[in-house]
C-alpha positions as CSV (number, residue, x, y, z in Angstrom):
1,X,-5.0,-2.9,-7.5
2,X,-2.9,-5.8,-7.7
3,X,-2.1,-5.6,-11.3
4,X,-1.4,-2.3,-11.2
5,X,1.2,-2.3,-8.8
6,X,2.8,-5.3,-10.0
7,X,6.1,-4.2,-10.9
8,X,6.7,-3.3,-7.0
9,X,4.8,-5.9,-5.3
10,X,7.7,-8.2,-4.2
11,X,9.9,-4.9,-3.5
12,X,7.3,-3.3,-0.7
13,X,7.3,-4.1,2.7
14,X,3.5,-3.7,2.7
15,X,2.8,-4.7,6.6
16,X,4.7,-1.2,7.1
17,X,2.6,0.8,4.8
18,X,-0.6,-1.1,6.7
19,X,0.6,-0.1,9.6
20,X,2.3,3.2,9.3
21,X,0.1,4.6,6.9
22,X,-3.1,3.3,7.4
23,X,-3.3,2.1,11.0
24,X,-4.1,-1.2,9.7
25,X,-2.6,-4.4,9.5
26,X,-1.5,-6.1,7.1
27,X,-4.2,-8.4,6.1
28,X,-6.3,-5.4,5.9
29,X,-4.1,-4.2,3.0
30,X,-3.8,-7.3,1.4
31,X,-7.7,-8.1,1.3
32,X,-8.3,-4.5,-0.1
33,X,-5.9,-4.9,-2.9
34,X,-7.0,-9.0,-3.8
35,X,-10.4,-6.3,-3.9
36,X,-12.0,-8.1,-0.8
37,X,-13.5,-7.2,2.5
38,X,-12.8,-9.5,5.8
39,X,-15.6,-11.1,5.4
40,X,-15.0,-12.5,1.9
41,X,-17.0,-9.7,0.3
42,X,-16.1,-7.1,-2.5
43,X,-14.0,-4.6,-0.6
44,X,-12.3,-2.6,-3.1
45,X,-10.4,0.5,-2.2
46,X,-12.4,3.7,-1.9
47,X,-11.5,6.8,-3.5
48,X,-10.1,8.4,-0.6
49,X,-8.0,4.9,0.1
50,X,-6.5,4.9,-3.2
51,X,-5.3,8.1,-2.7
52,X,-4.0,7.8,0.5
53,X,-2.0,4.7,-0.9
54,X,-0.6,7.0,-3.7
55,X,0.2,9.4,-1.6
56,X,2.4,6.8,0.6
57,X,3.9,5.2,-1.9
58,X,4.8,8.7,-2.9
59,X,6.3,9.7,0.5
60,X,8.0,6.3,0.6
61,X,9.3,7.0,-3.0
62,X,10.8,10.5,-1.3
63,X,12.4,8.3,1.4
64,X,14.1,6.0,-0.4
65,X,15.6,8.9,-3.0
66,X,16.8,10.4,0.3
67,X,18.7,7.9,1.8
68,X,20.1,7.4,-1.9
69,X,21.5,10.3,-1.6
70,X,23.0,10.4,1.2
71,X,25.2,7.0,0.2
């Protein structure tokens, strides 16, 4: 998942989408996308978590273009 969401990786404040969108912290997030569990397992996302990460980082996309245009 890492490589995939390169480009944005430093830009993302990904303890907020944890948290906010997931109900997780943020080491959860990070594990999953290193492809990890907390136990040092394989602990890729499942289908339903990749989707609901694409559909925050759609929602957050929709937030930022907001307050763009309201500057």
């Amino acid at each position: 998942m890492k490589t995939k969401l390169n480009d944005i990786l430093l830009s993302i404040t990904w303890r907020d989408i944890a948290n906010r969108y997931f109900g997780k912290s943020s080491s959860w997030l990070y594990h999953k996308m290193d492809g990890i569990d907390g136990n040092g397992g394989k602990g890729e996302f499942s289908a339903e978590e990749a989707k609901q990460l694409q559909a925050a980082l759609y929602d957050l996309s929709d937030r930022i273009r907001a307050a763009a245009d309201r500057i």
